[in-house]
C-alpha positions as CSV (number, residue, x, y, z in Angstrom):
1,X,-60.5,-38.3,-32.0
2,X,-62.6,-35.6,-30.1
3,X,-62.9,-37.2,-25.9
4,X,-67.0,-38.2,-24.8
5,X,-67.9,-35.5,-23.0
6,X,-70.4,-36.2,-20.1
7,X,-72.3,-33.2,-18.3
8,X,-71.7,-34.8,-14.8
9,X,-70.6,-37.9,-13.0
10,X,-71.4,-39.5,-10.1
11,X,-68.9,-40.5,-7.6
12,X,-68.9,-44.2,-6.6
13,X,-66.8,-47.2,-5.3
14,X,-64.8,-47.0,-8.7
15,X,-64.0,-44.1,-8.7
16,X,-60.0,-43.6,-8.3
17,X,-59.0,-40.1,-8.8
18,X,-61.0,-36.2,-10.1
19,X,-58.5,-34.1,-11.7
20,X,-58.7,-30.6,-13.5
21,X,-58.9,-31.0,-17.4
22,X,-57.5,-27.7,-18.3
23,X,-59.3,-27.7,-21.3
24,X,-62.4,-25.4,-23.2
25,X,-64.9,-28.6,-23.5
26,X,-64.5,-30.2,-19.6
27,X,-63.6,-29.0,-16.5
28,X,-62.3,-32.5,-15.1
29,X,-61.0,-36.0,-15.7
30,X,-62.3,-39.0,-14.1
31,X,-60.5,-42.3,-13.5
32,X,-62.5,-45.4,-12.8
33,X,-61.1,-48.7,-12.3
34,X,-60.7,-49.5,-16.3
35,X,-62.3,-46.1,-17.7
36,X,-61.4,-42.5,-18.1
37,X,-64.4,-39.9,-18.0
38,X,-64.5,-36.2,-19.3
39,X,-66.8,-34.6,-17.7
40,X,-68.1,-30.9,-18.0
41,X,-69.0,-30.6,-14.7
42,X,-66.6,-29.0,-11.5
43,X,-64.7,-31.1,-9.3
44,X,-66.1,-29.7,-5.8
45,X,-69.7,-29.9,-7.6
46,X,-69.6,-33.6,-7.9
47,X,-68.0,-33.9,-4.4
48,X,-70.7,-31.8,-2.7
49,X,-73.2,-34.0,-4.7
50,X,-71.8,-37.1,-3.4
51,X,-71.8,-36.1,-0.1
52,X,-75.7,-34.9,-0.1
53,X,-76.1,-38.5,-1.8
54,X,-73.8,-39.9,1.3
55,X,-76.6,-38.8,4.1
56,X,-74.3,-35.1,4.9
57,X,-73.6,-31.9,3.2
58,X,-70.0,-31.4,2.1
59,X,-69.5,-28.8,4.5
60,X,-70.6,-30.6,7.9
61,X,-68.5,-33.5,6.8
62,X,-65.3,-31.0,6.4
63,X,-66.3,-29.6,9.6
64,X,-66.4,-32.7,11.8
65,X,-63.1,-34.1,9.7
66,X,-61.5,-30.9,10.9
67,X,-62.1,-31.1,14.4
68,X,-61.6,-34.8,14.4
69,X,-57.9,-34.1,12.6
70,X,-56.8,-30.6,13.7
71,X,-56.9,-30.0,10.2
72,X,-58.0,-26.3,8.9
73,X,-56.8,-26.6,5.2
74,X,-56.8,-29.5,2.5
75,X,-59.1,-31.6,4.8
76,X,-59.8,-35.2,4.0
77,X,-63.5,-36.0,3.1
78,X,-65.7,-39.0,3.7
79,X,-67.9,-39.0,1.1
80,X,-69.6,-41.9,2.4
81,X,-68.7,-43.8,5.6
82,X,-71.0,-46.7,4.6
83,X,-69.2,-47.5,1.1
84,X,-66.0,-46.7,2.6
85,X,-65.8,-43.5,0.2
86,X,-63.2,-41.2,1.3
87,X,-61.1,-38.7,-0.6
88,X,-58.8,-36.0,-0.4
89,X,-57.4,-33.0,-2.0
90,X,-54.0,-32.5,-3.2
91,X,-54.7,-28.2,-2.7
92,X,-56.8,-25.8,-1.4
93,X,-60.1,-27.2,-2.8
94,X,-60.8,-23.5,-4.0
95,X,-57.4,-23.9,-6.3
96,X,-57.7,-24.5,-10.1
97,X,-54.8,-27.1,-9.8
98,X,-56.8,-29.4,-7.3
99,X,-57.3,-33.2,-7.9
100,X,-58.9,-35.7,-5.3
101,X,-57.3,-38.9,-4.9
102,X,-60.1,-42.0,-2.8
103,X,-57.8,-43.4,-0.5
104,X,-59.0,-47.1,-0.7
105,X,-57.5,-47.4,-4.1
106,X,-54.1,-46.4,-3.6
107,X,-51.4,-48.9,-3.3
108,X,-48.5,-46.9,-3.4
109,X,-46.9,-43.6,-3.3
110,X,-43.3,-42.1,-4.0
111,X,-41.4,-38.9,-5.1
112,X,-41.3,-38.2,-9.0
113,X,-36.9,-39.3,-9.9
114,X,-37.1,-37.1,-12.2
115,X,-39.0,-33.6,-10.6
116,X,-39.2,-33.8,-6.4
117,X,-42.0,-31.0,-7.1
118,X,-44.5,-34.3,-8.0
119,X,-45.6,-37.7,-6.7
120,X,-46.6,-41.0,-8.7
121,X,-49.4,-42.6,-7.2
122,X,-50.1,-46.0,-8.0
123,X,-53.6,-47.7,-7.7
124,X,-54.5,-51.2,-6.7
125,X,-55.6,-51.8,-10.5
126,X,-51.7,-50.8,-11.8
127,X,-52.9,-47.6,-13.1
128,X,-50.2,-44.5,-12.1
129,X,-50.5,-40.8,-12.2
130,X,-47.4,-38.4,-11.2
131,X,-49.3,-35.7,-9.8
132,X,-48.6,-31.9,-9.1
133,X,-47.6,-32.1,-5.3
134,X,-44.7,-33.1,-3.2
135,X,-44.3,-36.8,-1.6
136,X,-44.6,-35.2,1.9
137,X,-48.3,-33.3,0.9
138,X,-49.4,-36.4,0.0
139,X,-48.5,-38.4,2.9
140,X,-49.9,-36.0,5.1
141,X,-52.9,-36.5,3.3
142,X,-52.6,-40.1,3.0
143,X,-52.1,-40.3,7.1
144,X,-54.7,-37.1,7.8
145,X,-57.2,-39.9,5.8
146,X,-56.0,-42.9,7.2
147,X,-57.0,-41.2,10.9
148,X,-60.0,-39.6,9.6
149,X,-61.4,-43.2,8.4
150,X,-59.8,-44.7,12.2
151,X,-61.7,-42.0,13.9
152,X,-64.9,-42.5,12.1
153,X,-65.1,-46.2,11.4
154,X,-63.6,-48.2,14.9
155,X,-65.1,-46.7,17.9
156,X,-65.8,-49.4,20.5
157,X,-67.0,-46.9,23.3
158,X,-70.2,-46.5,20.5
159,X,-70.9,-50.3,20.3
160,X,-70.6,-50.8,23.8
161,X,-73.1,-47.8,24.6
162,X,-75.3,-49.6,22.2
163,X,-75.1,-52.8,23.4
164,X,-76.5,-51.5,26.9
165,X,-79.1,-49.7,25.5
166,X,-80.5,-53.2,24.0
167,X,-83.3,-55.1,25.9
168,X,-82.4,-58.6,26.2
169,X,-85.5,-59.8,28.3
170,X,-87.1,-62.8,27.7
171,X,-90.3,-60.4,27.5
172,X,-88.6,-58.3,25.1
173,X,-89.1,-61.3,22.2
């Protein structure tokens, strides 16, 4: 039986993982929580789109992740900071064999027994991929993420700043 093929997707809080189809029809396979999309459209195309859709473009968000991290290739992306939305690439986003993995849903990680060339990921939901990329890229990913969303998320010197700023006067109500 021939796949549903969708023209696009949009990235949400379901969504677990974007990988490259390989195939004539679709570009790229989405996992959800409990469904599998094929979808015609690129991975970075839905990305960029999520990100506009997030309040950013795609390439401010890499750029601030990459000065927050040190990180100049395969940086982590927050697609949106409000829905705790972030993701990041197994390659060079500009590689064919790229797939983006949103960090919230994994539970675990560990090397392939049977090829140390890949890594099965397992999602909160049970679900498991083995992937195309070593158990060391993917915990630098995992950890470059981790920091990204510690940077971006917890920054008491902001909220205290804030706090000062607020009138509390009586006359102020």
């Amino acid at each position: 039986m021939k796949p549903s093929i969708q023209p696009n997707y949009d990235i949400n809080r379901h969504t677990l993982a974007i990988m490259p189809a390989y195939h004539t029809d679709y570009e790229t396979i989405v996992y959800e929580n409990h469904q599998i999309y094929y979808v015609a459209e690129s991975s970075m195309s839905m990305i960029k789109r999520a990100c506009i859709e997030g309040g950013a473009t795609y390439d401010g968000r890499r750029t601030a992740v990459s000065e927050i991290t040190r990180a100049q290739s395969k940086v982590p992306i927050p697609i949106d900071t409000m829905d705790q939305i972030y993701t990041f690439p197994t390659h060079s986003p500009t590689k064919l064999e790229c797939s983006w993995f949103f960090y919230h849903h994994i539970r675990t990680f560990m090397p392939d027994p049977d090829n140390p060339a890949k890594t099965i990921i397992t999602f909160r939901n049970s679900i498991q991929l083995t992937i195309d990329a070593t158990y060391a890229t993917i915990e630098r990913q995992i950890q470059r993420t981790s920091y990204c969303i510690l940077r971006l998320t917890y920054r008491p010197y902001k909220t205290e700043q804030v706090m000062r700023q607020i009138d509390y006067s009586p006359a102020h109500y």
